[in-house]
N, C-alpha and C positions, 0 to 999 in steps of 0.2 A: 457604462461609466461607474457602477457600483461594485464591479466586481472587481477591479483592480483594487480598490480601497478595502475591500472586504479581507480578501485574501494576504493584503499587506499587514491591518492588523490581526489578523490571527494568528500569521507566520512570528507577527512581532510577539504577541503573546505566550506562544509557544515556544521559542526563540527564548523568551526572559523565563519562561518557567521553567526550561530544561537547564538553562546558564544556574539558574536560583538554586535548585537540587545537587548541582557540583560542586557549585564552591562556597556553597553557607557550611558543607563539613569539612574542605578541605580546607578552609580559614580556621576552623576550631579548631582539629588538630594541629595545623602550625604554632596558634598561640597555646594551644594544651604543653607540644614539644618545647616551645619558647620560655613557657611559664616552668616546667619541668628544669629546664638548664638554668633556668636563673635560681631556681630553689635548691640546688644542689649547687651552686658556688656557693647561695650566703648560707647553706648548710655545714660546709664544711670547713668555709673560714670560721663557721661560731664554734666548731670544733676542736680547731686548733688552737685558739685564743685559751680557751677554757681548759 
């Protein structure tokens, strides 16, 4: 009766630690990329103004 429980939370554990490893850095480069494009538009409209 313990082993089915057992093995589901480890699987779940393992499961969230390998998902947590992938995409806490592929979220930071999107908003790295994201943040990058938005500072080069209001980069270069301040350029042109001026």
């Amino acid at each position: 009766m313990r082993r089915p429980l057992g093995v589901t939370m480890v699987g779940g554990l393992i499961v969230s630690q390998v998902l947590t490893l992938f995409t806490t850095p592929v979220i930071y480069i999107w908003f790295a990329r994201l943040a990058e494009k938005l500072g080069r538009r209001g980069g270069e409209a301040g350029h042109e103004q001026a």
